[in-house]
N, C-alpha and C positions, 0 to 999 in steps of 0.2 A: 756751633756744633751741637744738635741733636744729643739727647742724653734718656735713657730710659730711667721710668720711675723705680723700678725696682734697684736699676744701679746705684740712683742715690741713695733712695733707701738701705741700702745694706752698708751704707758708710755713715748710716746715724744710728748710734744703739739704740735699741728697743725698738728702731722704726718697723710699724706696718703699713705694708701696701693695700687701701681698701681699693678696689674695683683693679683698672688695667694695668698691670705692671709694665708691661712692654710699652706703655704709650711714652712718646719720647716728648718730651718739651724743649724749647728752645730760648731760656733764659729763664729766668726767678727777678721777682719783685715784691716787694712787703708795701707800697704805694700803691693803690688800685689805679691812678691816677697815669701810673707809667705802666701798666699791662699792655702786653702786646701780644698779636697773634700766636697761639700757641706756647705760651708762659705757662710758668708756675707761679702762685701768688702764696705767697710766706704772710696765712692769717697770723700777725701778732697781735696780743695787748700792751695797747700804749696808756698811756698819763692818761690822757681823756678820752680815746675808745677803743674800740676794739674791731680789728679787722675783720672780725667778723660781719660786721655791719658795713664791707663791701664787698662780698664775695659779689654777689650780684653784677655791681660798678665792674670790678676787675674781668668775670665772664663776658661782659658784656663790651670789652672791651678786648679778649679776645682768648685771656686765661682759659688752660683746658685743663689744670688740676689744681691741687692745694696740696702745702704743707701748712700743718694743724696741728695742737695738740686733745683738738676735741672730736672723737670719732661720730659724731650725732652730727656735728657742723658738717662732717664729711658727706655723710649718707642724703643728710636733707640737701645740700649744695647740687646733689645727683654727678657729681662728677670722682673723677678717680683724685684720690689721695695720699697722700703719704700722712700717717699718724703718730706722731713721736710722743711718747708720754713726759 
């Protein structure tokens, strides 16, 4: 089921919506590895990297936003995001 970004967003404190809030996504994943068309991809920092260093893998596999805590990762990714501090 389809979910817009801004509905998540307003279920996480503090979160902001950088770019489209109405775009809807259709699952979350912290694995770039399991992105799929139209995801969200939950950039974490692990033990040894940081997801950030697959925004790319995860787009390219089919992710069309991010949840982040880094609003610059957001902007340079070029995609919409959700930013939680």
């Amino acid at each position: 089921m389809p979910v817009r970004l801004d509905r998540i967003a307003a279920r996480l404190p503090g979160a902001v919506v950088v770019g489209d809030g109405a775009l809807e996504v259709r699952g979350a994943f912290q694995d770039s590895r399991g992105a799929t068309e139209g995801c969200l991809f939950c950039v974490r920092r692990g033990e040894r990297a940081s997801g950030a260093a697959y925004v790319e893998d995860a787009r390219a596999r089919g992710a069309v936003a991010l949840l982040t805590d880094d609003p610059e990762l957001a902007r340079a990714a070029g995609l919409p995001a959700i930013v939680v501090p």
